[in-house]
N, CA, C and O atoms as a DFTB+ gen file, in Angstrom:
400 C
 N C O
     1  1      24.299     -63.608      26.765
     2  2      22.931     -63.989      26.543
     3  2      22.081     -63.304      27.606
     4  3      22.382     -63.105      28.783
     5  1      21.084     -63.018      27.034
     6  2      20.196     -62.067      27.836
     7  2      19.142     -62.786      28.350
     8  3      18.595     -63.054      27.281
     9  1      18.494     -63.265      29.132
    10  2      17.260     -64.274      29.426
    11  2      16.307     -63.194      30.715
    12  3      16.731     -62.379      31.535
    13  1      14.822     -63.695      30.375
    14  2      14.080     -63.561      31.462
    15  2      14.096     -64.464      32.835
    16  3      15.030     -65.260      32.732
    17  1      13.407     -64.631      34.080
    18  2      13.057     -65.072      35.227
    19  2      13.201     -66.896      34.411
    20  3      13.980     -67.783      34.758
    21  1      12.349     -66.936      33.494
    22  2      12.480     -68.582      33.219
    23  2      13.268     -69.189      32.468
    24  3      13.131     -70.375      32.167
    25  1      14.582     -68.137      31.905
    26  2      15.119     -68.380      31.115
    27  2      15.202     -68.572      29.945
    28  3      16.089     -69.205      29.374
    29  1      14.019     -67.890      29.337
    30  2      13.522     -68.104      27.957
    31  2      14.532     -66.386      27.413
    32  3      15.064     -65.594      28.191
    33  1      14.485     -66.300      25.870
    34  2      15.511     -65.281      25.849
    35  2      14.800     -63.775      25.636
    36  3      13.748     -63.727      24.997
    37  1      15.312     -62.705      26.109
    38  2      14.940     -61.928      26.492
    39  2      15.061     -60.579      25.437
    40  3      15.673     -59.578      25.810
    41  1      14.445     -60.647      24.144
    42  2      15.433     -59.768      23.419
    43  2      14.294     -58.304      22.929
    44  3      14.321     -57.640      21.893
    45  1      13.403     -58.190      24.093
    46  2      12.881     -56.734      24.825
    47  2      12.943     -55.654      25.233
    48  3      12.196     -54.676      25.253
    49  1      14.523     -56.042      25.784
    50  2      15.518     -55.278      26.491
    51  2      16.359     -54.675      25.468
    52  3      16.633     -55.040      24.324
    53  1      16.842     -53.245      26.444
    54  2      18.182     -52.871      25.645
    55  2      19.157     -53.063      27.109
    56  3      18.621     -52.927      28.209
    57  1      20.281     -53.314      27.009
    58  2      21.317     -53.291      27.538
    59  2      22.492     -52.214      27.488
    60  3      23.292     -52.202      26.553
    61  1      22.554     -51.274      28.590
    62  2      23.559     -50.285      28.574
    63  2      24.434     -51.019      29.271
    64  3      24.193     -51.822      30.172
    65  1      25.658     -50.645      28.725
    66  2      26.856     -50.950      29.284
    67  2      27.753     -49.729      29.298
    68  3      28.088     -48.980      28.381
    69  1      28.051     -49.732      30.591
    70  2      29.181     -48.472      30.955
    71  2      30.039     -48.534      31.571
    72  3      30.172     -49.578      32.209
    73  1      31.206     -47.330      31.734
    74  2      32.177     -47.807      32.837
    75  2      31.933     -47.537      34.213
    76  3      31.130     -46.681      34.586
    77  1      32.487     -48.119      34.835
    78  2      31.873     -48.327      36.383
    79  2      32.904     -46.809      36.906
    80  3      32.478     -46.310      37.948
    81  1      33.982     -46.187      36.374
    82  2      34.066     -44.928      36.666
    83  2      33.667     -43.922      36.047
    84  3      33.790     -43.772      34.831
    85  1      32.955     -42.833      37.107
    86  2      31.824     -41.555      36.661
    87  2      32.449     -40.873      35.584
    88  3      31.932     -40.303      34.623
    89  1      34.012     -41.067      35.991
    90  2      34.978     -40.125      34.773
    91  2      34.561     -39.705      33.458
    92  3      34.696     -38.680      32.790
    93  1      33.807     -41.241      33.244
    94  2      33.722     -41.416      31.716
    95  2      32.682     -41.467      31.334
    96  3      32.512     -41.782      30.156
    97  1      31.226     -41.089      32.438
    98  2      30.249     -40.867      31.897
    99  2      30.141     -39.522      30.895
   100  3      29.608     -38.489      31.300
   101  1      30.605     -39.623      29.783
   102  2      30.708     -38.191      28.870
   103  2      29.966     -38.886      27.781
   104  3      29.677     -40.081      27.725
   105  1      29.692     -37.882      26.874
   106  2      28.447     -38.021      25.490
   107  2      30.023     -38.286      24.411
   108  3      31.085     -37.665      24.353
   109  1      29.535     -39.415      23.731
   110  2      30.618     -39.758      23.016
   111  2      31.406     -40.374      23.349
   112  3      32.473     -40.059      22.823
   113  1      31.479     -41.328      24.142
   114  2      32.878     -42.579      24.764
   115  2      32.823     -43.740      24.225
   116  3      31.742     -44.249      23.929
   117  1      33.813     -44.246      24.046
   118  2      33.745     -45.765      23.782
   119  2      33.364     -46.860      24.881
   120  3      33.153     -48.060      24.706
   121  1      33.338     -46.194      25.939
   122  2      32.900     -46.617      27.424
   123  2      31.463     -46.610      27.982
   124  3      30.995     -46.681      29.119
   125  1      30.784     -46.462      26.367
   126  2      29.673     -46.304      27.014
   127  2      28.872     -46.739      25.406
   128  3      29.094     -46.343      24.262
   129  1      27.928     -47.671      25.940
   130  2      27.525     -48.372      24.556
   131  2      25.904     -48.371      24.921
   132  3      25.628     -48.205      26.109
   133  1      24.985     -48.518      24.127
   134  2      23.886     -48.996      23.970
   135  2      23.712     -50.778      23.174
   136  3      24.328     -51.068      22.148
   137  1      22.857     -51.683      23.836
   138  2      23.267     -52.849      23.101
   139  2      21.584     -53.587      22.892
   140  3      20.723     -53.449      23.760
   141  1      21.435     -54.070      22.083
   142  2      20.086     -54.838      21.871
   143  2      20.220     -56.389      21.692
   144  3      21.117     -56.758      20.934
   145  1      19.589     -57.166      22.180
   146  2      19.458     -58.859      22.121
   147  2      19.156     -59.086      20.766
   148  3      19.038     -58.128      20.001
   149  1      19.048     -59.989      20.469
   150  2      18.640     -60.834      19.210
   151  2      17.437     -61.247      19.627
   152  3      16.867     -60.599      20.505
   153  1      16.850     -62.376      19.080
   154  2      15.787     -62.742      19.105
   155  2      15.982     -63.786      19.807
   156  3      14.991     -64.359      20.261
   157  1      17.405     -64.340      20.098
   158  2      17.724     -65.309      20.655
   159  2      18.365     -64.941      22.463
   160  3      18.456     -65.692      23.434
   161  1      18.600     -63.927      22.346
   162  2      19.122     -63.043      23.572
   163  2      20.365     -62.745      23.514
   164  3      20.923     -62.244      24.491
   165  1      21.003     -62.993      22.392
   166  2      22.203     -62.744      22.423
   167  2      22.606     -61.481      21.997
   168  3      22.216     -60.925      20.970
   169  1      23.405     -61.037      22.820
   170  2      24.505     -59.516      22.669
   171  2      25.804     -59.289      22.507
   172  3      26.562     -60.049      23.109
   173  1      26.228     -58.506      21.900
   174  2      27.556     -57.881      22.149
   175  2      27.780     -56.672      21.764
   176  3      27.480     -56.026      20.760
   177  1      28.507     -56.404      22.969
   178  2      29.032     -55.099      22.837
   179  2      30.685     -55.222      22.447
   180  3      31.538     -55.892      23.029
   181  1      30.828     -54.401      21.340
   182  2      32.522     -54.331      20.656
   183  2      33.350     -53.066      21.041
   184  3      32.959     -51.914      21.233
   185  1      34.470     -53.544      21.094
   186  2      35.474     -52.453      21.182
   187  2      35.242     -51.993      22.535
   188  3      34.865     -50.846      22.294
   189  1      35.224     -52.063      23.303
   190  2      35.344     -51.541      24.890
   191  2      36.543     -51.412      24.834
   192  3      37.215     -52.200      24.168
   193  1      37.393     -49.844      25.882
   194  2      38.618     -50.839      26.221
   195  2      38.775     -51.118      27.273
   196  3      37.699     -51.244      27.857
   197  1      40.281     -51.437      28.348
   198  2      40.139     -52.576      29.580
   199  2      39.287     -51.398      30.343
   200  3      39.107     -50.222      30.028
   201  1      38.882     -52.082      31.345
   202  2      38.955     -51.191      32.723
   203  2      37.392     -51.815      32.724
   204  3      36.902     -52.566      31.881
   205  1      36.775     -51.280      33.912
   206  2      35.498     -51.736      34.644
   207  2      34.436     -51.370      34.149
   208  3      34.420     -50.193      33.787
   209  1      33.239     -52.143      33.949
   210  2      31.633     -51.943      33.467
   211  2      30.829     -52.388      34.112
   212  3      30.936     -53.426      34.764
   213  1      29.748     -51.579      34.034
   214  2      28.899     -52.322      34.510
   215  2      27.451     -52.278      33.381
   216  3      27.081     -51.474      32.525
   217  1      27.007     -53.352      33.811
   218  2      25.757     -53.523      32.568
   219  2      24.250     -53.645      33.182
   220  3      24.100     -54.266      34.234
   221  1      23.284     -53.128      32.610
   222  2      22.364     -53.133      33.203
   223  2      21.004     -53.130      31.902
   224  3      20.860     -52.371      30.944
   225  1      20.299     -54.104      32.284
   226  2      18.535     -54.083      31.303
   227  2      17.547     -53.295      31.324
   228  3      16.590     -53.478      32.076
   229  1      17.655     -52.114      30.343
   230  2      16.367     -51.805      30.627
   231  2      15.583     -51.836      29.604
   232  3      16.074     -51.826      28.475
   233  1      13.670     -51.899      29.874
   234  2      13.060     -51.557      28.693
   235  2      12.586     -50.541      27.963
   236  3      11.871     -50.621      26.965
   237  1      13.080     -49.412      28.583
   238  2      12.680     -48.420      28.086
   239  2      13.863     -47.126      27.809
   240  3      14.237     -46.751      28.920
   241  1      14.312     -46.617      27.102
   242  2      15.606     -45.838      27.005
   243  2      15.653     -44.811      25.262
   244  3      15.894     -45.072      24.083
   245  1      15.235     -43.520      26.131
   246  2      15.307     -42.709      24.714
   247  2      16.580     -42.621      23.700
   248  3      17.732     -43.006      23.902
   249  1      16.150     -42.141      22.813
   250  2      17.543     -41.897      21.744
   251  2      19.139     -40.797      22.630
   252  3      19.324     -39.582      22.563
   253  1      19.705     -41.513      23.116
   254  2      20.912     -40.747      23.342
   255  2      20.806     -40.856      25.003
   256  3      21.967     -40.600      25.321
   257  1      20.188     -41.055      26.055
   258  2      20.018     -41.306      27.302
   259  2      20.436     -41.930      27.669
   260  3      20.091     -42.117      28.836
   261  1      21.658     -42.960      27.078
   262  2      22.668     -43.604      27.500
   263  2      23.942     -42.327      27.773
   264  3      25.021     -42.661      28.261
   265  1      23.707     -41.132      27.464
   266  2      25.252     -40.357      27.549
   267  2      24.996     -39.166      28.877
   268  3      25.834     -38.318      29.184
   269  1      23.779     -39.322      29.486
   270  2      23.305     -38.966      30.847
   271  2      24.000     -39.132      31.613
   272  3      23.631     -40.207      32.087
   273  1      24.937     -38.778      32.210
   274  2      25.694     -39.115      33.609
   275  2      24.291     -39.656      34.824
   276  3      24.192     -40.713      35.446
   277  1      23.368     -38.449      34.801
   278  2      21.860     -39.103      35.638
   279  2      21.737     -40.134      35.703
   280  3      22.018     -40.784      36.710
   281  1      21.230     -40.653      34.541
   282  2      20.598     -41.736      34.093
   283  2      21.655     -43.269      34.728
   284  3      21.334     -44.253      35.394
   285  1      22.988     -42.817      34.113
   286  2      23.613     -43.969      34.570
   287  2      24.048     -43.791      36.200
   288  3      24.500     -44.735      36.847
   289  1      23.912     -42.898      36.571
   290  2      24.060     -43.443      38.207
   291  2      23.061     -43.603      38.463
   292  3      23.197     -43.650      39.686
   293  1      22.146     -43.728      38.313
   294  2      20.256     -44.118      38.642
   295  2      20.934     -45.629      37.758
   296  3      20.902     -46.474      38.652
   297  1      21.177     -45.925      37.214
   298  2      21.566     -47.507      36.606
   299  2      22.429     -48.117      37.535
   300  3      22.264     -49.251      37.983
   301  1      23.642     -47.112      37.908
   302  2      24.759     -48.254      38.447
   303  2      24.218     -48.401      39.875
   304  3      24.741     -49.176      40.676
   305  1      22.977     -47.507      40.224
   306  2      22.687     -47.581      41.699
   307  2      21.715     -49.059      42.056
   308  3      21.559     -49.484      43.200
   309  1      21.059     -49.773      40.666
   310  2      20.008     -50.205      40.587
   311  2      20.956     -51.713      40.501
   312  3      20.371     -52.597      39.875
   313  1      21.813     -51.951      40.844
   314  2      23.188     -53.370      41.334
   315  2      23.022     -53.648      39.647
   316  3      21.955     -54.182      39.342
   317  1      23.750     -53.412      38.778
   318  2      23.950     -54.257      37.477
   319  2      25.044     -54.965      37.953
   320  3      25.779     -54.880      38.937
   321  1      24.948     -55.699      36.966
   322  2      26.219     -56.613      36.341
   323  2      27.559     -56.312      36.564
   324  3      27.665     -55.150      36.171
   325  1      28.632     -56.682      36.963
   326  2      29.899     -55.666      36.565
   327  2      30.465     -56.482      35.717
   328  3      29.863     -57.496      35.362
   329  1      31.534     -56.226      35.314
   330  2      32.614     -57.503      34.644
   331  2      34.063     -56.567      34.229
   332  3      33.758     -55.401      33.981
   333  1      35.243     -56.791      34.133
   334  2      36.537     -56.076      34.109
   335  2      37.222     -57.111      33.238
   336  3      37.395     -58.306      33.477
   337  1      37.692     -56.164      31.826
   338  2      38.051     -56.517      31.056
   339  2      39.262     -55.723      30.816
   340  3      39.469     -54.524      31.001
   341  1      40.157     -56.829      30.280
   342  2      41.718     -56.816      30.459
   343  2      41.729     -55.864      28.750
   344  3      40.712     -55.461      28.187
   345  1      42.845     -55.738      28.347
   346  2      43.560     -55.283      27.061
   347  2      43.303     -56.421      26.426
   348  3      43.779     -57.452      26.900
   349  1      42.427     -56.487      25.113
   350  2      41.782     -57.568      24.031
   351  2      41.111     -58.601      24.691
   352  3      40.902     -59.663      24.106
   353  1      40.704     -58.389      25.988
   354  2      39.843     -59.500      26.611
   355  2      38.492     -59.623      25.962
   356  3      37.899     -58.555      25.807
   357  1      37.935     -60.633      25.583
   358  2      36.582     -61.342      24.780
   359  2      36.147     -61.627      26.061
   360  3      36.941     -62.151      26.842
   361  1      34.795     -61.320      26.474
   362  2      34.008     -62.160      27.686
   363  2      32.971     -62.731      27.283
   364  3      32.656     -62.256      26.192
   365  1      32.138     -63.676      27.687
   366  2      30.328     -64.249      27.537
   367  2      30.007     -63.821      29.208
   368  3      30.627     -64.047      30.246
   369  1      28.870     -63.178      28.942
   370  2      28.022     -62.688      30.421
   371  2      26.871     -63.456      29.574
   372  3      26.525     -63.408      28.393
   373  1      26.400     -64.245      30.801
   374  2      25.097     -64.304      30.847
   375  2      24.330     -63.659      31.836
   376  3      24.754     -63.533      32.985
   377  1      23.017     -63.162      31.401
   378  2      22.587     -62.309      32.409
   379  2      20.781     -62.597      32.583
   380  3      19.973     -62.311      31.700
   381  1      20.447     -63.175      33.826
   382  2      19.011     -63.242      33.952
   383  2      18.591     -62.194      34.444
   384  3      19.139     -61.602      35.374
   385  1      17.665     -61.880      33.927
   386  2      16.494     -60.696      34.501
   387  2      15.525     -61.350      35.401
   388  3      14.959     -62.402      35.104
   389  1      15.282     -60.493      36.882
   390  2      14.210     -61.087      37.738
   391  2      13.049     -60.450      37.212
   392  3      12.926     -59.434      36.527
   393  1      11.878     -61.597      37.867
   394  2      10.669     -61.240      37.486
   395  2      10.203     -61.272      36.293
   396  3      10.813     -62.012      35.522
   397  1       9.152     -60.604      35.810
   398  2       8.326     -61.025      34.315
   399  2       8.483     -62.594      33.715
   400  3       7.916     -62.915      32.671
């Protein structure tokens, strides 16, 4: 679930999720997703496989600027989320956004 500062839901945002190693910042990975809220804030991202991510909100993100190696170390530099997911691990992140 995606929420703003008051906890109301946040579905403004897009949510990149990537792997937390540079390895795999490549165009075309399964390690690297673009994700949008609902109206309710809810997300998911499918099919990852194990190993480390990190996730991060932003509101603004052109068509394909998720496969930027740039872009995502300008993301992973900006403290997202992490979370490490096992072989068929299901997670719930909730994630507040500061401010607004």
């Amino acid at each position: 679930m995606l929420q703003n500062a008051a906890g109301e839901p946040a579905p403004d945002y897009v949510l990149i999720v990537f792997s937390s190693d540079p390895r795999f910042w490549v165009p075309r990975t399964r390690r690297t997703q673009q994700v949008r809220p609902d109206l309710n804030g809810r997300f998911i991202a499918r099919d990852l496989p194990a190993g480390g991510y990190l996730v991060a909100a932003v509101t603004d993100v052109e068509d394909g600027q998720w496969n930027d190696p740039a872009f995502l170390a300008a993301l992973a530099a900006s403290s997202p989320v992490t979370i490490t997911l096992a072989e068929g691990d299901r997670k719930i992140q909730n994630i507040r956004i500061a401010g607004r």
